[in-house]
N, C-alpha and C positions, 0 to 999 in steps of 0.2 A: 504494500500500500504506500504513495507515494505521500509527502507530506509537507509542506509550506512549510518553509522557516525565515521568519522576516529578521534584517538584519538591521537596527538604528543604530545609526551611528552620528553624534552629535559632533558638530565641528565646530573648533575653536577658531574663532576669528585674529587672521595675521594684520597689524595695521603698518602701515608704510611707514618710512621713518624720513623724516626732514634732514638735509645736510645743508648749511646756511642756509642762501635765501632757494633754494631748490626744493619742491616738494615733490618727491618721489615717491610712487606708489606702489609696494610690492603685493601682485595680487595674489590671492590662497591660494596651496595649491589643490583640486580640487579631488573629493574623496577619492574618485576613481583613479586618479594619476597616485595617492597618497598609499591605497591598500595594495597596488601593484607589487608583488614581490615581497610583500612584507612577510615575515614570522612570527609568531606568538604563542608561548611556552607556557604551560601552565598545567594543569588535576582535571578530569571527570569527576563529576559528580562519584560517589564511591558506593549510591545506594545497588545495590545488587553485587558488588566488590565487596570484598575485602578491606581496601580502603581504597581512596580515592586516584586513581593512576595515572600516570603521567600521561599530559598531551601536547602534540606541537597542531599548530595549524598556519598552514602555505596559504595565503593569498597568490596563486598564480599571474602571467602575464597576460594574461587572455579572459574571461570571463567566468573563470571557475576557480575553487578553491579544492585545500585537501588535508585532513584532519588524520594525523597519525596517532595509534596508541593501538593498547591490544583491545580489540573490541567483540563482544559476545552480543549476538544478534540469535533471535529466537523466529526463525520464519516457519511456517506452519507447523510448530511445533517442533521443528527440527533443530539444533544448537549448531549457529556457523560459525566461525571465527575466520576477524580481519586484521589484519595491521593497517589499515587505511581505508578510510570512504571521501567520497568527492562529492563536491553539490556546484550547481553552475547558479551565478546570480542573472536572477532574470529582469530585474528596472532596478534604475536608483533614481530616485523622485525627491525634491525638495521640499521639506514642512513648512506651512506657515509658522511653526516657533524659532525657523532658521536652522531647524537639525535635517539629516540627510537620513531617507528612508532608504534601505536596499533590499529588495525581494527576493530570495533565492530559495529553489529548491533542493534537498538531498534525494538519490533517486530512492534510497530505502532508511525505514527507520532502523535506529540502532535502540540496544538497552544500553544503559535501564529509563534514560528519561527523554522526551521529545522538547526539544529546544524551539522555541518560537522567534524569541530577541536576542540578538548578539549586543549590547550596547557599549560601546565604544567612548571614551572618557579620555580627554588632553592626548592624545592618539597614540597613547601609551599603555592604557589597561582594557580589556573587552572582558565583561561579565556576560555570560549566558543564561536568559530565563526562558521557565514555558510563562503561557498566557495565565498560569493558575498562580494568581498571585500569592497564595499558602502556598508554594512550590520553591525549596532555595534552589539557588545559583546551579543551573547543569556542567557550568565552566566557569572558569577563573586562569584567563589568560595576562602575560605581560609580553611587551613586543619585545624580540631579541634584535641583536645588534646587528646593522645591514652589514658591516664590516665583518661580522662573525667572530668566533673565539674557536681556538683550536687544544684539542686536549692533547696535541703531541709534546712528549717527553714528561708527562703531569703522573703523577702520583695520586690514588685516592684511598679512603678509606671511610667506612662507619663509623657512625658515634660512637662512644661508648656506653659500655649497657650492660644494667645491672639485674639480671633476670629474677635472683636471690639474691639476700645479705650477702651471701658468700661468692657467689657466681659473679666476677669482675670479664667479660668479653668485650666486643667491637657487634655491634649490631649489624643483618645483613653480611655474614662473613662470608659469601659466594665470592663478592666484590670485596673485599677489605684486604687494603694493601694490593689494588689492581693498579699495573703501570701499563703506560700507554707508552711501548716503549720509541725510540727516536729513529726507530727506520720506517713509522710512519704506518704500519702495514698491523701488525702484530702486537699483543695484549701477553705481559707479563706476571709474574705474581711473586709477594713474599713470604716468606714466615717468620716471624721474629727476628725481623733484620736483614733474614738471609735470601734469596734466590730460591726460589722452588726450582727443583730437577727432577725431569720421570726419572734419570736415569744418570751414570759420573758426568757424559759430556752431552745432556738434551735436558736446557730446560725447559719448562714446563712456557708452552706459547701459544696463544691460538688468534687467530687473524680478525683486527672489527674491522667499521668503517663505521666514518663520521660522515654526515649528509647535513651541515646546517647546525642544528643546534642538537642532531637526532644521532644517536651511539649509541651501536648494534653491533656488541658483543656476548663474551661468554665466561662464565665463574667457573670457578672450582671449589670441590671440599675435600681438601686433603685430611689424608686419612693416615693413621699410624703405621708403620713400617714401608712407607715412602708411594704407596699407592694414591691416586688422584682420579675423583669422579669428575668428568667436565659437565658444566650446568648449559645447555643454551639457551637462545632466546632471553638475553637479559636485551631487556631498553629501554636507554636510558636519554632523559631531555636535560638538556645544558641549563643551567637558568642564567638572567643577561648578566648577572653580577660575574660569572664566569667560574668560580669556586665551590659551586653546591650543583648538585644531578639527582632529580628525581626519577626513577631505577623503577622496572618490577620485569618480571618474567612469568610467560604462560607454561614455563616446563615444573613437570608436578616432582619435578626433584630442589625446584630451588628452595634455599631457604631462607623464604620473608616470614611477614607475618601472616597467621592462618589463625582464626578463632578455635579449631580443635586442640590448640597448643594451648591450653588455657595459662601456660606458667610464662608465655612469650618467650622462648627461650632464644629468640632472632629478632627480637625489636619488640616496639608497643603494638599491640594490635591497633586495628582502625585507622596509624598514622602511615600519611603516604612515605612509601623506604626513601631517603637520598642519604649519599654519600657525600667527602666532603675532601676537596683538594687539598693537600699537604705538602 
């Protein structure tokens, strides 16, 4: 079933500036030229999650957009999973209160919520609501940096986290102490300092790629007497500050947070996983 989702997005007025006696006017630049190519990082709503998981969304160059995350769609009944949906914007129309309306549709819905308004603020944050105004926020985006930021040669790791009194770990440990190492290509790991090795002269490497602010790699849980389980399908969204990554993975071996763990023994339940550059 196909579904309307209106986009408003309020524009801030640019005013021209005076240089002596010259008055110069510089005009706005207008929505459409403004969302061209733009990115914006941010959480899904988390109602039907776990907790709320990471999203990018592409404004394209053309008339469409595209919304990445891991996404669980329920069509007739059946359980599909996406890392990505598209929606084409069909008008963008001027208010009388001076904000700018944009029409678009997605060609199918997604769970868990249907998004109506995208609304857009100082053209740096877009909040997403449905029309049911008892209904919170379906998204909570900020726009990333047109220049971008690059995780090569960066260091990362989990908070730390205290599951018991006694239990002192790194929360999210798939990813804890994952390096992005400096040939650009390939995802490292440590342990206590040291270099993970399968083996005296193989360490432990598995190949991401960065696309944007969007990093699609792979954990591990190394295991006692030198054995190492690889996790896939970890992805992970940059945030624009550049030093924090909101993280989850659809593989039923990773370890985040899950409500049957009741002791959280990989983080807080309910709270979106990120990681934090060191």
């Amino acid at each position: 079933m196909k579904k309307n989702v209106v986009i408003l997005i309020c524009c801030a007025s640019i005013f021209g500036a005076c240089k002596k006696k010259t008055s110069i006017t510089t005009p706005s630049q207008s929505v459409t030229d403004f969302i061209k190519n733009t990115e914006w990082v941010g959480t899904l709503d988390k109602n039907g999650f776990e907790y709320a998981p990471p999203c990018a969304l592409k404004f394209n160059t053309d008339n469409t957009f595209t919304m990445y995350s891991h996404f669980v769609f329920f069509l007739n009944g059946v359980e599909t999973r996406k890392d990505s949906i598209s929606g084409n914007i069909q008008s963008i129309d001027s208010m009388p209160d001076g904000s700018t309306r944009i029409t678009t549709n997605i060609n199918t819905t997604f769970n868990p919520a249907t998004t109506n308004y995208l609304y857009v603020t100082d053209r740096k944050k877009i909040v997403g609501m449905s029309s049911d105004p008892t209904q919170q926020p379906t998204f909570q985006w900020d726009i990333f940096p047109a220049k971008g930021i690059s995780v090569y040669g960066t260091h990362w790791k989990g908070p730390e986290w205290h599951s018991t009194p006694t239990n002192k770990s790194y929360a999210y440990p798939d990813l804890n102490n994952i390096i992005f190492l400096a040939d650009g290509i390939n995802t490292g790991y440590s342990l206590n300092g040291q270099p993970v090795y399968l083996s005296q002269n193989t360490p432990l490497q598995h190949i991401y790629q960065q696309i944007g602010s969007r990093i699609y790699m792979s954990g591990y849980n190394f295991l006692p007497g030198g054995a190492a389980i690889t996790v896939n399908n970890y992805f992970g969204v940059l945030l624009p500050s550049g030093d924090k990554m909101l993280v989850d993975s659809d593989s039923p071996d990773a370890r985040l947070p899950n409500y049957v763990n009741t002791n959280e023994p990989y983080g807080p339940n309910g709270t979106t996983p990120i990681i934090y550059k060191y």
